[in-house]
VMD Tcl script that builds the backbone (N, CA, C; Angstrom):
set m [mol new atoms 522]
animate dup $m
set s [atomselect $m all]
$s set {name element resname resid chain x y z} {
  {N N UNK 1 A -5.651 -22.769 -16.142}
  {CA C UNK 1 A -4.405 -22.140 -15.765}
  {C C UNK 1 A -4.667 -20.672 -15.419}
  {N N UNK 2 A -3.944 -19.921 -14.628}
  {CA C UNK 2 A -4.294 -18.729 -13.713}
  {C C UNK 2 A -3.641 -17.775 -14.856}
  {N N UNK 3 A -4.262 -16.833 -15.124}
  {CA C UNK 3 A -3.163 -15.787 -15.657}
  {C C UNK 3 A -2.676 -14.977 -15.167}
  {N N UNK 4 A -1.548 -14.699 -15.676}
  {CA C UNK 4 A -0.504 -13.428 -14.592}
  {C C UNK 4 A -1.307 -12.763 -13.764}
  {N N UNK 5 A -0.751 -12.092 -12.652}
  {CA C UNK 5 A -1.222 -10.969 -12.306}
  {C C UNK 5 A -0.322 -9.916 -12.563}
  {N N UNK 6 A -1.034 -8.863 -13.291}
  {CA C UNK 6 A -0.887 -7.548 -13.624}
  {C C UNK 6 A -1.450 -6.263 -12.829}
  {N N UNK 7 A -0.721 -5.280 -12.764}
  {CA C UNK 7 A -1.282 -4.119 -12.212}
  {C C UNK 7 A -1.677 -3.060 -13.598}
  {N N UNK 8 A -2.219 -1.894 -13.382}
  {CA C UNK 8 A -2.006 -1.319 -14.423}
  {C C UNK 8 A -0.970 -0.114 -14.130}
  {N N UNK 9 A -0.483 0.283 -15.080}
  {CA C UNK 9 A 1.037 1.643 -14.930}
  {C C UNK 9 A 0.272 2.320 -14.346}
  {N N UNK 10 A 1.202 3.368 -13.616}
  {CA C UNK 10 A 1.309 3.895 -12.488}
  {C C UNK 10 A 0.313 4.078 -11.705}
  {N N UNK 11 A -0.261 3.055 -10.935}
  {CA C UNK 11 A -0.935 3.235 -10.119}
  {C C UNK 11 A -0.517 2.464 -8.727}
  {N N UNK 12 A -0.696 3.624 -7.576}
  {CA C UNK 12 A -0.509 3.046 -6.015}
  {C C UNK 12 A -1.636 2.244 -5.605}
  {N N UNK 13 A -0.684 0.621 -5.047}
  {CA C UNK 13 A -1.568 -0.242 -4.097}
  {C C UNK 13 A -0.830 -0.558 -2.795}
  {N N UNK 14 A -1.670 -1.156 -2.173}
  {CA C UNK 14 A -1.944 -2.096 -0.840}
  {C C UNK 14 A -1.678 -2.844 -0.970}
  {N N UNK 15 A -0.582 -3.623 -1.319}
  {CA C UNK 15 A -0.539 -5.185 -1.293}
  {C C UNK 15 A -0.186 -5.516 0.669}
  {N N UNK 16 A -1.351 -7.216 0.706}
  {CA C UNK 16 A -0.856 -7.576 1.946}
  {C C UNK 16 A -0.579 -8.726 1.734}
  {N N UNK 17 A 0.853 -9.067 1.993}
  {CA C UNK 17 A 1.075 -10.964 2.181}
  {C C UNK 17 A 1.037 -11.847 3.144}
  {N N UNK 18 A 0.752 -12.888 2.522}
  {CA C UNK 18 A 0.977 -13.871 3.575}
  {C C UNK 18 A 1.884 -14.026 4.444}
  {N N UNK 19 A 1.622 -13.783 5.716}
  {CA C UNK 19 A 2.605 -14.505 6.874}
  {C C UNK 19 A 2.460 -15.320 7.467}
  {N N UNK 20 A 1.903 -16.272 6.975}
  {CA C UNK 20 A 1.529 -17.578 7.831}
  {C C UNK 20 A 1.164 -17.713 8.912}
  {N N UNK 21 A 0.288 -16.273 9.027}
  {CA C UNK 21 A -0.382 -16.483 10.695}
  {C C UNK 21 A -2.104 -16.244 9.978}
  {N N UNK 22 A -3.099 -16.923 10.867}
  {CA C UNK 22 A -4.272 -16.913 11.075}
  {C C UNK 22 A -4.937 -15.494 10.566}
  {N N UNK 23 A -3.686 -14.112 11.118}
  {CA C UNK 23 A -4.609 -13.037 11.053}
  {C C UNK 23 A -4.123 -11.939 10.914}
  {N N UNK 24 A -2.491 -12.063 10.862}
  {CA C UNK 24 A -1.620 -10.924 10.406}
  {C C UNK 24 A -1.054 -11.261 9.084}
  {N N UNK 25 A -0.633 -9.573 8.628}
  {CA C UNK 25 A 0.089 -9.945 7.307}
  {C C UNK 25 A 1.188 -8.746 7.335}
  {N N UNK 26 A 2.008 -8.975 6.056}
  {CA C UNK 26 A 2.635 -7.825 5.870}
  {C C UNK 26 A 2.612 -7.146 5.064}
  {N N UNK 27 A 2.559 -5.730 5.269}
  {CA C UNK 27 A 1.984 -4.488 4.638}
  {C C UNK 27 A 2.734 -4.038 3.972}
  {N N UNK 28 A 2.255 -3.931 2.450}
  {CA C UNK 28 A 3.572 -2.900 1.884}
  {C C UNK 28 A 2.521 -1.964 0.556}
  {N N UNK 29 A 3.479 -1.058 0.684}
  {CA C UNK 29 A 2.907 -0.143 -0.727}
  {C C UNK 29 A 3.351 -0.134 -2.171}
  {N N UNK 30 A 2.755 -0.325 -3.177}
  {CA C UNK 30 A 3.648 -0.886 -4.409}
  {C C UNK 30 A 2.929 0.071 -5.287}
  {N N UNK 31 A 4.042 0.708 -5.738}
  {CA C UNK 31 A 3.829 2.082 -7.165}
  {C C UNK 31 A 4.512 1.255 -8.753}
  {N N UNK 32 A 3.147 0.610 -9.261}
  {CA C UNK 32 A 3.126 0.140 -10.394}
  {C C UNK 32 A 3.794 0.476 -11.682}
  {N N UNK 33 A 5.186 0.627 -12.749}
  {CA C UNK 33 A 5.554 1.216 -13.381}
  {C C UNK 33 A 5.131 0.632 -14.542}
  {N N UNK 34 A 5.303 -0.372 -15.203}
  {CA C UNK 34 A 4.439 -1.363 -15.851}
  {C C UNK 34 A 3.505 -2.176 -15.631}
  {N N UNK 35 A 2.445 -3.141 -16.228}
  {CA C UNK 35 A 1.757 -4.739 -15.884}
  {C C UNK 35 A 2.108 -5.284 -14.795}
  {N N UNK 36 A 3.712 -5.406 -14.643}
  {CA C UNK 36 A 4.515 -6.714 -14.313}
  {C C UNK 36 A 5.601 -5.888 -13.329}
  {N N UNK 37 A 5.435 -4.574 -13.140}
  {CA C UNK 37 A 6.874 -4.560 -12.397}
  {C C UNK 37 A 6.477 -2.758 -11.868}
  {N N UNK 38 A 7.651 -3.172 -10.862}
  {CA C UNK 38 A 7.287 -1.461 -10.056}
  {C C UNK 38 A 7.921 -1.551 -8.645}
  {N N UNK 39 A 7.718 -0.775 -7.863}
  {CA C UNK 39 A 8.550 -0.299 -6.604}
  {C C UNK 39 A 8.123 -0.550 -4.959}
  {N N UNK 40 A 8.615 -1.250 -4.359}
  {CA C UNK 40 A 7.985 -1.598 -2.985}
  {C C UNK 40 A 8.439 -0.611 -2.189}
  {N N UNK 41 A 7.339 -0.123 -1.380}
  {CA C UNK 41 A 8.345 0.395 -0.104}
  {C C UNK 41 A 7.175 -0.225 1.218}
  {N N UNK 42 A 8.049 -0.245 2.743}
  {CA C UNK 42 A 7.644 -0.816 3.469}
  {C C UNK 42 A 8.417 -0.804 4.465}
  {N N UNK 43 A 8.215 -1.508 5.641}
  {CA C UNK 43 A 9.430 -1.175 6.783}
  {C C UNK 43 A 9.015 -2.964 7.378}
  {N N UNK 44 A 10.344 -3.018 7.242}
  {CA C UNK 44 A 11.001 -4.367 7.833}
  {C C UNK 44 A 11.729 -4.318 9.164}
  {N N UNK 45 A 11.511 -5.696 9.806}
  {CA C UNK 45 A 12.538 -5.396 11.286}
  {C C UNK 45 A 13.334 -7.248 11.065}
  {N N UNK 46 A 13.945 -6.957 11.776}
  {CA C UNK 46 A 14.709 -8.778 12.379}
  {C C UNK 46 A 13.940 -9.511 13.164}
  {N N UNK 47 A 13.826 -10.877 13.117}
  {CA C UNK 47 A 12.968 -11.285 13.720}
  {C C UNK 47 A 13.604 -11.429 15.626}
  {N N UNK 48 A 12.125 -11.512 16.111}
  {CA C UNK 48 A 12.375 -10.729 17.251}
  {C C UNK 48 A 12.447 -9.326 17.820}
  {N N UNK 49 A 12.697 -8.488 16.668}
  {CA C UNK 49 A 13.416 -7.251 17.004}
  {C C UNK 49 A 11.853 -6.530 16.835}
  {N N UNK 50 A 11.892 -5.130 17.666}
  {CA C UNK 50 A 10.942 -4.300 17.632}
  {C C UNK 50 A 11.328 -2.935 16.947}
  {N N UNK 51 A 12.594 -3.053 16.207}
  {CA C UNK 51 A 13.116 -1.531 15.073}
  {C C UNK 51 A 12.698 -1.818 14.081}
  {N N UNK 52 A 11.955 -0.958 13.597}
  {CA C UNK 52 A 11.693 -1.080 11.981}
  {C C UNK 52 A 12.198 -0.603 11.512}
  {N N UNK 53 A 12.797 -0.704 10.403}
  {CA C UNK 53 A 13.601 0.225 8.914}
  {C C UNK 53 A 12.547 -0.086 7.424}
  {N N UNK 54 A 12.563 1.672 7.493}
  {CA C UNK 54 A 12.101 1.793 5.847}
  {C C UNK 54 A 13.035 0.870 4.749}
  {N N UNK 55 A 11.991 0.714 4.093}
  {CA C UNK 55 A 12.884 -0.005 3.055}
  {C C UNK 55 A 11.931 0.149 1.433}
  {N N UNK 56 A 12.781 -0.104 -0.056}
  {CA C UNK 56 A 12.400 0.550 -1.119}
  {C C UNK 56 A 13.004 -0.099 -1.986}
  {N N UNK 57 A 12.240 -1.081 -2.874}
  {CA C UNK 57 A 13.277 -1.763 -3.909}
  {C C UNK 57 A 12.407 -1.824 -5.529}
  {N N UNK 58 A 13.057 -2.046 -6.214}
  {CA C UNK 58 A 12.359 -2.399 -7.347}
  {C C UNK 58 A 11.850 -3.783 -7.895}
  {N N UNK 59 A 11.226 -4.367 -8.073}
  {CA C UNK 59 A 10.966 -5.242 -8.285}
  {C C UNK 59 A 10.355 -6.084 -9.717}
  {N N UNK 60 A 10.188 -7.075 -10.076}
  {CA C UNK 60 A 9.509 -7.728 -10.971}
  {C C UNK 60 A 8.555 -8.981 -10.354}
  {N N UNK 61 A 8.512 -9.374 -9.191}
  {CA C UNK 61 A 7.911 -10.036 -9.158}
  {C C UNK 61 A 6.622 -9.706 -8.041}
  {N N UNK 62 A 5.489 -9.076 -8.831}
  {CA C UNK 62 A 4.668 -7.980 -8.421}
  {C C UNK 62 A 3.831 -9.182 -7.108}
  {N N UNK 63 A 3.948 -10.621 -7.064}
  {CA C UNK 63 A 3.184 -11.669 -6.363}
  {C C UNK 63 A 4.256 -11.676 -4.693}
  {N N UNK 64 A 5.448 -10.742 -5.165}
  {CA C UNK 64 A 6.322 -11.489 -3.520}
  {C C UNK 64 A 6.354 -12.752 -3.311}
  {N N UNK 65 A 6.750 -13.649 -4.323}
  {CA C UNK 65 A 7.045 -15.062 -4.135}
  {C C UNK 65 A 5.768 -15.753 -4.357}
  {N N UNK 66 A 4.504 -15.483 -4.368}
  {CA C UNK 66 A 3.099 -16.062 -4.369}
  {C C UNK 66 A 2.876 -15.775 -2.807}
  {N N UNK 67 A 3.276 -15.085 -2.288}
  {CA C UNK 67 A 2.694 -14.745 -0.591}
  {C C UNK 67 A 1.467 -13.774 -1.012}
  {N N UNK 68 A 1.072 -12.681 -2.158}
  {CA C UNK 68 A 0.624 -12.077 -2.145}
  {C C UNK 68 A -1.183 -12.324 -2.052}
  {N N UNK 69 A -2.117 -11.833 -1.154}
  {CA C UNK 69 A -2.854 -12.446 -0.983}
  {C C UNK 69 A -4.053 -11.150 -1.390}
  {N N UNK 70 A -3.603 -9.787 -1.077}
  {CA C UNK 70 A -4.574 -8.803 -2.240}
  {C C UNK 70 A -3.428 -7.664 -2.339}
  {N N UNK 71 A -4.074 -6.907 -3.666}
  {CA C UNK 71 A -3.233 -6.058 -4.095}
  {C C UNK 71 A -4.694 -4.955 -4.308}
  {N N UNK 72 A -4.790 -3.919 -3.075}
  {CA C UNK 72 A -5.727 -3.043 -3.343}
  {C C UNK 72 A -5.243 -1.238 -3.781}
  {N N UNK 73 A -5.894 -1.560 -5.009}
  {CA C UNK 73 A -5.764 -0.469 -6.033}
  {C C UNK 73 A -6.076 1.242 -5.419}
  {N N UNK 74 A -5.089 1.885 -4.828}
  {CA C UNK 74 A -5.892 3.018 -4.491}
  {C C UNK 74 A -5.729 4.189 -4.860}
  {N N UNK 75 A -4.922 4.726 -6.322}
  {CA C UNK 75 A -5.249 6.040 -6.890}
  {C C UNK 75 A -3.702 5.511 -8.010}
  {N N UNK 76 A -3.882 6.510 -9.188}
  {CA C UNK 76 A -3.059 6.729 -9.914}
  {C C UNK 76 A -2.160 8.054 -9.867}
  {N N UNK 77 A -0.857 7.602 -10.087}
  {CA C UNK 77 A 0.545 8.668 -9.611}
  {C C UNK 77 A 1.082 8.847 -11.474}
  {N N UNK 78 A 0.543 10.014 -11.857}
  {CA C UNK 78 A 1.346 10.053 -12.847}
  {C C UNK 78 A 3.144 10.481 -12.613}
  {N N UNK 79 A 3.777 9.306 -14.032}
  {CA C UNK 79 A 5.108 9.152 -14.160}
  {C C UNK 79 A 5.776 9.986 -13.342}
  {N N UNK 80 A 5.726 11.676 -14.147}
  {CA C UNK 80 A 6.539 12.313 -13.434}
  {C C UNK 80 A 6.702 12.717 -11.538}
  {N N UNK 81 A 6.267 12.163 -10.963}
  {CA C UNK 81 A 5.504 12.353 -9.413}
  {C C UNK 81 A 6.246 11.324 -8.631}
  {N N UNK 82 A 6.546 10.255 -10.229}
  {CA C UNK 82 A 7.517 8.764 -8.970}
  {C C UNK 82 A 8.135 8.884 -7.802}
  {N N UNK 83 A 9.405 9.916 -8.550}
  {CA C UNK 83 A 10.274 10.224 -7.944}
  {C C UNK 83 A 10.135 10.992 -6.568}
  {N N UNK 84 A 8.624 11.795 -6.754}
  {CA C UNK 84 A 8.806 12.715 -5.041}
  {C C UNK 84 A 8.300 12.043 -4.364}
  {N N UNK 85 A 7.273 10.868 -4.855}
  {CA C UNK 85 A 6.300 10.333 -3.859}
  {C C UNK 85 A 7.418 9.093 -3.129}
  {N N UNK 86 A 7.942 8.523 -3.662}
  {CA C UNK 86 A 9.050 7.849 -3.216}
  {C C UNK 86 A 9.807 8.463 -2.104}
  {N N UNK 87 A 10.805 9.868 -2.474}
  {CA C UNK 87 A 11.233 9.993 -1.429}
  {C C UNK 87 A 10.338 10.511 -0.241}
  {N N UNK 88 A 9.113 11.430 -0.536}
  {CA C UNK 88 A 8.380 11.153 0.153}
  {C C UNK 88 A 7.773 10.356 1.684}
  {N N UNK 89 A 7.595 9.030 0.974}
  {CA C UNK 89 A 7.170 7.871 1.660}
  {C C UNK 89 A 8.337 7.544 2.066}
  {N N UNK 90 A 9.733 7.676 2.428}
  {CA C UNK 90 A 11.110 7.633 3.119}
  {C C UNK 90 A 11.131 8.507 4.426}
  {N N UNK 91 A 10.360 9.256 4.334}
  {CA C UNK 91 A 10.333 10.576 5.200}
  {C C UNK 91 A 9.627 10.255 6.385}
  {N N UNK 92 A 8.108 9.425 5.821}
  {CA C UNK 92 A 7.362 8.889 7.057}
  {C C UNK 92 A 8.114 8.262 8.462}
  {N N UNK 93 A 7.799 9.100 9.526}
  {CA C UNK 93 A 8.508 8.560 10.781}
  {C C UNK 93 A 8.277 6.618 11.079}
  {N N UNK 94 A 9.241 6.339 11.581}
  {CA C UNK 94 A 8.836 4.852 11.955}
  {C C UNK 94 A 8.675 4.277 13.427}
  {N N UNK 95 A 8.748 5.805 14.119}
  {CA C UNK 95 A 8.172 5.796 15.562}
  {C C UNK 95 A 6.476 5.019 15.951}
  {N N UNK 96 A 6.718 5.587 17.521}
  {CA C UNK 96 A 5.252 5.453 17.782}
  {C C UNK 96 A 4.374 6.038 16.978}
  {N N UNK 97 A 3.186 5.301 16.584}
  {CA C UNK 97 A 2.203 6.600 15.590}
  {C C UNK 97 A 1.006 7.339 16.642}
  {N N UNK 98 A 1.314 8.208 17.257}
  {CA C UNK 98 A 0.333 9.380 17.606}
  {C C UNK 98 A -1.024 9.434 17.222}
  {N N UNK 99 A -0.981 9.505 16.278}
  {CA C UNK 99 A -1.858 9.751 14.978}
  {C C UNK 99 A -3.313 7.991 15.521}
  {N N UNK 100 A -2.539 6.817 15.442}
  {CA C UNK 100 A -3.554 5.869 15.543}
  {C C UNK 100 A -2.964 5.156 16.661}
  {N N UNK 101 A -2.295 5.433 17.707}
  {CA C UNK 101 A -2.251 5.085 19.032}
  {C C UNK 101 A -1.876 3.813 19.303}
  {N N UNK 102 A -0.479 3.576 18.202}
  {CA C UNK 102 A -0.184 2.068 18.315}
  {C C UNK 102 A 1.209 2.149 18.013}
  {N N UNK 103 A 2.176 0.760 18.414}
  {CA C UNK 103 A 3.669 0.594 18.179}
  {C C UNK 103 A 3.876 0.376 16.939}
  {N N UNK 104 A 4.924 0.821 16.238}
  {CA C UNK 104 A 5.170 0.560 14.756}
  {C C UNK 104 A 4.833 -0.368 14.401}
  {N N UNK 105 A 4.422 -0.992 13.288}
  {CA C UNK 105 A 4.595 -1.902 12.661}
  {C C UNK 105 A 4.303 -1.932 10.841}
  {N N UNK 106 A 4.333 -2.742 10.248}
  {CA C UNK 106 A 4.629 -2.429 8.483}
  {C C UNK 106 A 2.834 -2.198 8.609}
  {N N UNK 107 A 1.881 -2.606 9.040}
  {CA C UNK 107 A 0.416 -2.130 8.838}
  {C C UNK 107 A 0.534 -0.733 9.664}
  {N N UNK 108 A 1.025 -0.397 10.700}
  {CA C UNK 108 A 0.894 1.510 11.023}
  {C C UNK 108 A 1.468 2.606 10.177}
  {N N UNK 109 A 2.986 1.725 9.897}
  {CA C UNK 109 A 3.459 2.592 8.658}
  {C C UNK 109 A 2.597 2.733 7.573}
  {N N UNK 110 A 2.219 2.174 6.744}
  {CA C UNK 110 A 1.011 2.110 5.937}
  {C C UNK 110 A -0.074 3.401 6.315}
  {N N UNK 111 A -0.748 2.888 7.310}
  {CA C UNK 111 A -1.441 3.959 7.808}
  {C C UNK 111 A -1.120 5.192 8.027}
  {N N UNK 112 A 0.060 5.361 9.019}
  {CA C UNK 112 A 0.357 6.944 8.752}
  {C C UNK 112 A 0.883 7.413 7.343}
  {N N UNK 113 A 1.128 6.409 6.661}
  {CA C UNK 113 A 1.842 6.790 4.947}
  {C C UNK 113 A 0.621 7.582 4.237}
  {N N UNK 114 A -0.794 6.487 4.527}
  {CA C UNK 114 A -1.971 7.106 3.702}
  {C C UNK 114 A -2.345 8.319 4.480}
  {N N UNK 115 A -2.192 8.559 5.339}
  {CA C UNK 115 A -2.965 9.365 6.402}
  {C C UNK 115 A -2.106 11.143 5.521}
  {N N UNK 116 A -0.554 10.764 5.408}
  {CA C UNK 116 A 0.255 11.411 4.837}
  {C C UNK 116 A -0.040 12.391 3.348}
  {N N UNK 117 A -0.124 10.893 2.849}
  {CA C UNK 117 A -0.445 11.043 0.978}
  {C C UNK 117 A -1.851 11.931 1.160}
  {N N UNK 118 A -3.149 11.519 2.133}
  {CA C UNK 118 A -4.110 12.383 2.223}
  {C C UNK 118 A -4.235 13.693 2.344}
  {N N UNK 119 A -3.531 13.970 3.192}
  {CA C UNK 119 A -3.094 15.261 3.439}
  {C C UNK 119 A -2.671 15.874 2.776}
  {N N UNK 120 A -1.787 15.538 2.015}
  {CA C UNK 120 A -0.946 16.262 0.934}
  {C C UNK 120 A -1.082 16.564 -0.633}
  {N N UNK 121 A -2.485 15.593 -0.362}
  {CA C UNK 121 A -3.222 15.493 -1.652}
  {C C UNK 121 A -2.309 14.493 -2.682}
  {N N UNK 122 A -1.907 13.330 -2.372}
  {CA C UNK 122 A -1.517 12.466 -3.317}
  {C C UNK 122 A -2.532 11.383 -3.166}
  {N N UNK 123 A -3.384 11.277 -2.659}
  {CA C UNK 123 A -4.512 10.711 -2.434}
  {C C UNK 123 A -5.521 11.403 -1.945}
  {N N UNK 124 A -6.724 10.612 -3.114}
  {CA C UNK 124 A -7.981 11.293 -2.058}
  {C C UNK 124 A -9.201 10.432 -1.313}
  {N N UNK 125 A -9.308 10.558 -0.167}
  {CA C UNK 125 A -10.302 9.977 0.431}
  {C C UNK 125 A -11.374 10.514 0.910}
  {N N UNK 126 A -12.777 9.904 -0.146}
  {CA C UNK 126 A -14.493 10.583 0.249}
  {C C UNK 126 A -14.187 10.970 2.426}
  {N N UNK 127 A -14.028 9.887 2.529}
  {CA C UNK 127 A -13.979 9.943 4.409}
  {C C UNK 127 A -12.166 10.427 4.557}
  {N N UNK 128 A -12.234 11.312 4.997}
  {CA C UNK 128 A -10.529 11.626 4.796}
  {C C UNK 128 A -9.805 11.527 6.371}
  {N N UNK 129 A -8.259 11.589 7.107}
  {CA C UNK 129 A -8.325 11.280 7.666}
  {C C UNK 129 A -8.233 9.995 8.861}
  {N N UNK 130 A -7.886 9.955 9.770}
  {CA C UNK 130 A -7.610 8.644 10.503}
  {C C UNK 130 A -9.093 7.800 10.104}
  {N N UNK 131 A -10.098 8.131 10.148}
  {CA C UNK 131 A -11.406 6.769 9.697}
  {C C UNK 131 A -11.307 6.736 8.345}
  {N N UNK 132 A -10.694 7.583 7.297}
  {CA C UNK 132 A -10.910 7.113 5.939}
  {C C UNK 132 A -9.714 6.468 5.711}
  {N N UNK 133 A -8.574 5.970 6.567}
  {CA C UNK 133 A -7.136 5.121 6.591}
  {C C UNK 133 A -7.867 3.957 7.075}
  {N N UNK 134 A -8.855 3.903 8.337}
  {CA C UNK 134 A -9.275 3.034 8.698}
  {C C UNK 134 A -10.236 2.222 8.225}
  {N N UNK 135 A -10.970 2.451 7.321}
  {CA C UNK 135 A -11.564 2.257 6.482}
  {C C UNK 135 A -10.785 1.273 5.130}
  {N N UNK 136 A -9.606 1.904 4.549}
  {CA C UNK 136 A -9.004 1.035 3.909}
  {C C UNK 136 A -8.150 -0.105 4.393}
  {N N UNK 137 A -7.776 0.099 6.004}
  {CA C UNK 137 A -7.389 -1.418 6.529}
  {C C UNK 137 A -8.318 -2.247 6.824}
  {N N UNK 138 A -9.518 -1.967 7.451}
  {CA C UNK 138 A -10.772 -2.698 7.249}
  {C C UNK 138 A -10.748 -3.355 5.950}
  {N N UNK 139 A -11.166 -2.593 4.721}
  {CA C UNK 139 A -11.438 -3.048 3.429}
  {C C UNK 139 A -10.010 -4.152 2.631}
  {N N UNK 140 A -8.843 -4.211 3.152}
  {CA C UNK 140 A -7.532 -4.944 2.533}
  {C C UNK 140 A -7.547 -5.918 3.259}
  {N N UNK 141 A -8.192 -5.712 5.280}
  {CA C UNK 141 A -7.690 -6.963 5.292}
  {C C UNK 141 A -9.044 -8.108 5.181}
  {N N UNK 142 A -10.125 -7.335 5.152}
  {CA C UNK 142 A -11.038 -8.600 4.685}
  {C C UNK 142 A -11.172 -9.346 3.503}
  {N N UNK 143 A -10.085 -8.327 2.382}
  {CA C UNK 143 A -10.428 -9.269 1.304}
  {C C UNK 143 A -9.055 -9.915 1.153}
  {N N UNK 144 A -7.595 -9.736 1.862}
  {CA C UNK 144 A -6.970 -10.748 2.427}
  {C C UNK 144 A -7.008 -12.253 3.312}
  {N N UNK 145 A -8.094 -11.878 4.191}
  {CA C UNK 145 A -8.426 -13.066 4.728}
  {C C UNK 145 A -9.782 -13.882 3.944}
  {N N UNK 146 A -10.303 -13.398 3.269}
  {CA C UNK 146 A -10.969 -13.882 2.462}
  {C C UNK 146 A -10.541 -14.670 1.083}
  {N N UNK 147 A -9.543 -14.349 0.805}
  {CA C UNK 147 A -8.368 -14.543 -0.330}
  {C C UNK 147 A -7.679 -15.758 0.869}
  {N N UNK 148 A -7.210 -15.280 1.460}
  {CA C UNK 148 A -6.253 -16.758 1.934}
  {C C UNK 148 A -7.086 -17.822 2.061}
  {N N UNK 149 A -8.494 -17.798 2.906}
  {CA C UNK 149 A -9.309 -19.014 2.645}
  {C C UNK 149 A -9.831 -19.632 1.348}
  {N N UNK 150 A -9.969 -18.904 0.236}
  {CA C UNK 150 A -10.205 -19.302 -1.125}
  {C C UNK 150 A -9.020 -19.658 -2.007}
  {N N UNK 151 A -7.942 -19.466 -1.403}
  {CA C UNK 151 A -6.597 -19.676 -1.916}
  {C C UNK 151 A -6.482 -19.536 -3.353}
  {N N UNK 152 A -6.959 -17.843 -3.087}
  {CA C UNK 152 A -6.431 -17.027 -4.225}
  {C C UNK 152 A -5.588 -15.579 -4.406}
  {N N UNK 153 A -5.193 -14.840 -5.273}
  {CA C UNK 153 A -4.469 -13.474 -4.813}
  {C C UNK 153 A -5.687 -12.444 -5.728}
  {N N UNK 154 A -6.222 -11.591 -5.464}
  {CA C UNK 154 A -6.719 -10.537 -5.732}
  {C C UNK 154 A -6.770 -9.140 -6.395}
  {N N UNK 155 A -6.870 -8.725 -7.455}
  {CA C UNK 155 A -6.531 -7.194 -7.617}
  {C C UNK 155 A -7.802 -6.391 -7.814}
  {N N UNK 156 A -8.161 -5.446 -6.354}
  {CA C UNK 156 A -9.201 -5.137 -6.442}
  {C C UNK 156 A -8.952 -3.689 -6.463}
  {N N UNK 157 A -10.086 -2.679 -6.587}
  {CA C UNK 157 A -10.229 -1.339 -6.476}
  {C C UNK 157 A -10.811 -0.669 -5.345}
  {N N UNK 158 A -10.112 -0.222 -4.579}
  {CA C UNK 158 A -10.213 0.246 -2.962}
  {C C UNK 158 A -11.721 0.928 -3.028}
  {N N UNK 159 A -12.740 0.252 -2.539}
  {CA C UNK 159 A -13.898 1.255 -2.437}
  {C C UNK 159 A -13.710 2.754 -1.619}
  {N N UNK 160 A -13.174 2.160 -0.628}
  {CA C UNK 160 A -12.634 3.464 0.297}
  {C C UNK 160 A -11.983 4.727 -0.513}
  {N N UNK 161 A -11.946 4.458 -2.083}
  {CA C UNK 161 A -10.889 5.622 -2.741}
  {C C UNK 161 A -11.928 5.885 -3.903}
  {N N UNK 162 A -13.006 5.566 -3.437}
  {CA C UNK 162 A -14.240 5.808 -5.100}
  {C C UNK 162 A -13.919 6.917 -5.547}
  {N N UNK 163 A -13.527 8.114 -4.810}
  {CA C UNK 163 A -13.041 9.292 -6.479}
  {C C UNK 163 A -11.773 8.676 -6.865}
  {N N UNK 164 A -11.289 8.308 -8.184}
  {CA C UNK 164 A -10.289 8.468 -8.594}
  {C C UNK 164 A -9.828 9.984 -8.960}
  {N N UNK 165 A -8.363 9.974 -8.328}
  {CA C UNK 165 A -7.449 11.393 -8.495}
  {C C UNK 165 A -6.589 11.342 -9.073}
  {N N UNK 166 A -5.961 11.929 -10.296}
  {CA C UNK 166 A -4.590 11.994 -11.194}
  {C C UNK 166 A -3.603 13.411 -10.424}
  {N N UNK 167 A -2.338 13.000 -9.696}
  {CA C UNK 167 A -2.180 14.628 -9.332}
  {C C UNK 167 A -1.060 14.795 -10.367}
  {N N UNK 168 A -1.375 15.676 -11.214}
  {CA C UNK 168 A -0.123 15.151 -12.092}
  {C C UNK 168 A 1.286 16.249 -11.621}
  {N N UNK 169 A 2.030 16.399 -12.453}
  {CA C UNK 169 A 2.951 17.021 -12.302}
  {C C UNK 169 A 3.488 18.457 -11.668}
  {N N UNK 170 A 2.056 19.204 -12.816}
  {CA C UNK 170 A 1.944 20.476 -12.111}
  {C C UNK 170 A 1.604 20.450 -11.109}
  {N N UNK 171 A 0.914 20.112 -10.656}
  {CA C UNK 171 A 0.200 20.146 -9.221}
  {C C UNK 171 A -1.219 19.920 -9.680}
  {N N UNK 172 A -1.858 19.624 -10.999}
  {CA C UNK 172 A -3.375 19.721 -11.010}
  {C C UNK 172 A -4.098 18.651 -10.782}
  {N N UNK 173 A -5.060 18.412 -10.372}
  {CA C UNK 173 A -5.836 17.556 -9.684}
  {C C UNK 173 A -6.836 17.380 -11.189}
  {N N UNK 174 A -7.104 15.805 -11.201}
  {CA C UNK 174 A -7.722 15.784 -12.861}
  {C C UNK 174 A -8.346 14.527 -12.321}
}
mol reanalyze $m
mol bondsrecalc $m
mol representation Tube
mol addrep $m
């Protein structure tokens, strides 16, 4: 029998789910508050439709129905920080992205989100930058499609993020 999947408290991931295609998925960012439960944000459209809207919920069921196919671990947000990094990640435009030369979608949002958090120091990346974003979609979606053929879900630790960073409250980097 499988045991739960757990995250550990407060730490930001990558989860990508299943969409029942060969080679896309959908991208979302999940800020861990407990094991078992914590906060999605992500941008959704209608099907058919090419508008995306941010979107931000709380959740308990950290699997998205069992669609979830990896959940990559990429830095810890202490408690007090929830709240800015949240509205934060609301702020990210859901336009064209400039930045990586492509039409919205929940994997660009993502990207310009990290590209964001980098910058601003809520993340840190050894390769920083549009190739160190690119680098972690490389690294999520191979062990997504690797996970859907083994038909399993994953919780791994983003190599792309080997320093771990605490930014805590004050502003100190630990």
């Amino acid at each position: 029998m499988a045991l739960p999947l757990t995250h550990k408290p407060n730490t930001l991931s990558l989860h990508l789910l299943d969409r029942g295609s060969p080679s896309t998925f959908h991208w979302i960012l999940y800020l861990s508050t407990s094991p078992t439960q914590g906060q999605t944000f992500h941008l959704i459209n209608a099907p058919g439709s090419d508008v995306w809207t941010f979107d931000s919920q709380t959740t308990q069921d950290i699997t998205h129905g069992s669609r979830l196919l990896v959940a990559l671990e990429l830095g810890e947000v202490e408690p007090a920080l929830h709240t800015a990094l949240a509205e934060r990640l609301a702020q990210v435009p859901v336009g064209y992205s400039t930045k990586f030369r492509e039409a919205m979608t929940c994997r660009v949002w993502v990207k310009e989100t990290l590209f964001a958090l980098e910058e601003e120091g809520y993340l840190y990346l050894p390769v920083g930058g549009v190739q160190g974003v690119d680098r972690i979609e490389e690294e999520a979606r191979g062990w997504a499609m690797r996970d859907r053929v083994a038909g399993r879900t994953l919780v791994a630790t983003c190599s792309s993020c080997s320093k771990r960073v605490t930014l805590t409250a004050t502003g100190a980097v630990v």
